[in-house]
N, C-alpha and C positions, 0 to 999 in steps of 0.2 A: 584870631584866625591864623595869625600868621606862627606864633606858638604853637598850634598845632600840627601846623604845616611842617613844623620844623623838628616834634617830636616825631612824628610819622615817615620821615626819611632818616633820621638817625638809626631810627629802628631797623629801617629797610638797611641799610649801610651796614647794621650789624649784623642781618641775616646774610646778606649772602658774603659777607665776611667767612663765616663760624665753617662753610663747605674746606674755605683754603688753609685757616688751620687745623682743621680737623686731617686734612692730609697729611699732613707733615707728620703726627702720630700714629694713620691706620693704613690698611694697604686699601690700595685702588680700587674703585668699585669696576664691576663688570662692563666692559663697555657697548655690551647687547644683550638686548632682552630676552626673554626666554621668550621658544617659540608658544603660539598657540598651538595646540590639537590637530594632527589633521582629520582634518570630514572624513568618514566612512565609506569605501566607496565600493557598492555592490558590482559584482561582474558575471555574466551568461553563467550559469551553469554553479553558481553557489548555494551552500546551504540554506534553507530557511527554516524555521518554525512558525507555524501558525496556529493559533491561539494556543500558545504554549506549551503545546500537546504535538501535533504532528510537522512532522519531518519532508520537506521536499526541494524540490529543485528548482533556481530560476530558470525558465525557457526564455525568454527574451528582451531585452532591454529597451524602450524607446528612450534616451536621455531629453530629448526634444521636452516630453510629456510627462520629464521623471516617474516614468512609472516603470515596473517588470510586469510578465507576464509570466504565468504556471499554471496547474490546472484547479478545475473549480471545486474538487472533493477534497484538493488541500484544507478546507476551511468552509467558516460561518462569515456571512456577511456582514463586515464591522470588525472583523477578528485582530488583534494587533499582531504585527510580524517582524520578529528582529531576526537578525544575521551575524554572525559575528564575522569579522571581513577576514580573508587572508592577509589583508595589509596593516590590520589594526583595528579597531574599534566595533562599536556594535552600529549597525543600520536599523533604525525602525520605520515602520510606516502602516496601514489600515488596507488589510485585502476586504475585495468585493467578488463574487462569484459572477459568470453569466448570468445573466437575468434569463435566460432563455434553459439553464442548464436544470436540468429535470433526473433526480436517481427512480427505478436503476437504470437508467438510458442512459447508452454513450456518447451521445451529440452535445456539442457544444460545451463541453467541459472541459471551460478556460476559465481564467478570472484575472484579473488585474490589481497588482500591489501601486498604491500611491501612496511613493514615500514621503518620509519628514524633510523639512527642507534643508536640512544639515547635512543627507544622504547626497553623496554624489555618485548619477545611476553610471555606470564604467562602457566598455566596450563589450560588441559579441563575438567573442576570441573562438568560438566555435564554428557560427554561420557565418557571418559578416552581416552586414546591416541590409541585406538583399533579400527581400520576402516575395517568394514567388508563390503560385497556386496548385493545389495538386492537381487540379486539370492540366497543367503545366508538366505535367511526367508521364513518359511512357509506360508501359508494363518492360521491366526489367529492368528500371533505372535504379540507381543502388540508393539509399535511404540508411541514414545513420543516427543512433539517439547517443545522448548523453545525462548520468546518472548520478547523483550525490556515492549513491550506495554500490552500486556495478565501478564507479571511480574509473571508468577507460569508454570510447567509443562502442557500439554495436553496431555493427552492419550489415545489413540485409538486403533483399528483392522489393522492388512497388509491386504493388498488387493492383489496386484500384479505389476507388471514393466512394462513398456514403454520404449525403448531406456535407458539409463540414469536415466530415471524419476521412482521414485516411489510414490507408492500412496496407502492411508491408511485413514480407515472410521472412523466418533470421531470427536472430535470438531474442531475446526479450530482457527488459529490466526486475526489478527489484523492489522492494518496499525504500522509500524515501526517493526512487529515481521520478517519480510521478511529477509532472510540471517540467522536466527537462526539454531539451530543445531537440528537434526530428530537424534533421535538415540532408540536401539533395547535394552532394561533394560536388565543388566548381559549378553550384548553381546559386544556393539559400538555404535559406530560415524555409520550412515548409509548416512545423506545426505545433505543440505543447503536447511531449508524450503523457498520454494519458492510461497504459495500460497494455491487455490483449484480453480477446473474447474468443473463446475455446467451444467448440460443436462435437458431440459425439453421439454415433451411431447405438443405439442400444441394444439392435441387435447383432452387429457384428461387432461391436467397440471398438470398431473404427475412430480416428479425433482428427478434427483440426484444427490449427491455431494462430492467430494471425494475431502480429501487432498493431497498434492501433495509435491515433492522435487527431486531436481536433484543432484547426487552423482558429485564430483568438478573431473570431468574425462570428457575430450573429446567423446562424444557418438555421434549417428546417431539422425537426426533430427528426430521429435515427432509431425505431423502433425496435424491440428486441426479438420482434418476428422477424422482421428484413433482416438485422445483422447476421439471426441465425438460416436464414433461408442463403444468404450472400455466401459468408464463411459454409455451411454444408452442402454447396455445389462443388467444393472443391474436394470433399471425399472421395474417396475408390466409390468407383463405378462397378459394382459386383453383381456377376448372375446367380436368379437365384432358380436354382433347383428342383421342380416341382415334382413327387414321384407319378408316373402316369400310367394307369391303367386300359391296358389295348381290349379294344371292344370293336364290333363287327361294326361295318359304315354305315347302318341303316336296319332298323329294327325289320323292313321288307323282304331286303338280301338277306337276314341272317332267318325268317320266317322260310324264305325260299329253299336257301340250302338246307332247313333241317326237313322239308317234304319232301327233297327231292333225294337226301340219302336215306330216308324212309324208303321211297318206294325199290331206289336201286339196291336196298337189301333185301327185299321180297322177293325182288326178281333174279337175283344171284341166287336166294336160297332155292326157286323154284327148278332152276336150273338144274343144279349140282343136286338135289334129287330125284332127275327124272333120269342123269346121265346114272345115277349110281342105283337105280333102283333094281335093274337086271340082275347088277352082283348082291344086291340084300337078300330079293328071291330065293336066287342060288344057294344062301345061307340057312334059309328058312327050314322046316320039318315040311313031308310033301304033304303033311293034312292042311296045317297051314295056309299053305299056298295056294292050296285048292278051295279053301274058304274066301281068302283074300280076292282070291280073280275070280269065284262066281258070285261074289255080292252084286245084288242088283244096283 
């Protein structure tokens, strides 16, 4: 044993010998190790894909819950969803749709990305992390989206709510702006732009058109009769022109007057030939007239 003992540190002696002349003929090694990677870090208002086909925007970030939020026609439920970050790297993770969200109805179309645990979910450099309700706004209060594809704010008028849904007049986004973030300047986060629903008159082709988003909260469905009874109160109000034929007030009155200038033509005419009948005489041949005035 004790041989053993004594190959076994010879050996050890020798190894970590070999590091100090190994120096003495090569240059130094590095004295820090390379960094690892940094994690992926998704932020408000970046690109995504979902199921490797469509193009949208994140609306809102909880980092609490590592998840974002975008809208629910981004995607199939299970779908996987990468990003490729401004800062570096690719983000993935597995979108889920609203469970409530129903096409072609516009309510409640939101869905929620739960990323990979490599992803670090970032800040909301657009909203700030302040989520208020659109009951929470007046009619006029200014309303702003943000768009992968539009790439700058819009901003517009509150208009009013629908279930879930709010909806606001002003410009509108784009294809890939869908899932961006709606929010109220020096208020919040208001809602996941989900679009705009357009009404037109067809007989006057009148239109209206409002932008639209639904708050990422389970709500009551938002029918496409209501939206469009909602959005086409707000068309011109136009008269319409009926042509109208003037007719007497009463089938009685109009019976009456036509007896009654019956008779006062009878009696005009009876008149104006008895006044003129002296000067016809006058005209006549005297056999004539001598027939005329002795008939019995």
């Amino acid at each position: 044993m004790l041989r053993r003992l004594c190959l076994t540190t010879a050996a050890a002696l020798t190894l970590t010998a070999a590091p100090a002349i190994a120096a003495e003929t090569q240059p130094a090694a590095p004295t820090t190790a390379p960094q690892a990677p940094t994690a992926p870090t998704v932020t408000q208002g970046d690109t995504i894909k979902v199921g490797g086909a469509n193009t949208c925007t994140i609306g809102f970030n909880d980092p609490g819950q590592h998840v974002s939020y975008t809208a629910a026609h981004c995607g199939a439920s299970g779908a996987r969803v990468e990003s490729d970050t401004p800062g570096g790297g690719r983000a993935t993770g597995v979108f889920f749709p609203s469970k409530d969200y129903r096409k072609p109805l516009s309510g409640n179309d939101w869905g929620v990305i739960i990323w990979d645990e490599a992803v670090t979910v970032g800040p909301n450099k657009y909203t700030g992390n302040t989520v208020i309700d659109g009951a929470d706004l007046a009619a006029g209060d200014q309303l702003c989206m943000y768009g992968v594809t539009s790439k700058h704010p819009l901003c517009g008028t509150y208009v009013s709510n629908l279930g879930n849904n709010v909806y606001w007049d002003g410009p509108g986004g784009r294809p890939g702006d869908s899932g961006g973030p709606v929010w109220a300047p020096g208020k919040g986060f208001v809602a996941i732009y989900t679009g705009s629903s357009e009404v037109t008159n067809t007989v006057t082709g009148d239109r209206a058109k409002l932008n639209r988003g639904s708050k990422p909260a389970e709500g009551r469905e938002v029918t496409e009769n209501e939206e469009r009874d909602f959005i086409g109160s707000r068309l011109p109000k136009r008269v319409t022109v009926v042509p109208v034929t003037m007719t007497p007030a009463s089938d009685a009155s109009h019976a009456q007057s036509s007896e009654g200038g019956k008779v006062a033509f009878w009696i005009a005419l009876a008149v104006g030939l008895a006044l003129a009948a002296p000067a016809i005489l006058r005209q006549l041949p005297p056999e004539l007239v001598e027939a005329l005035t002795s008939a019995p």
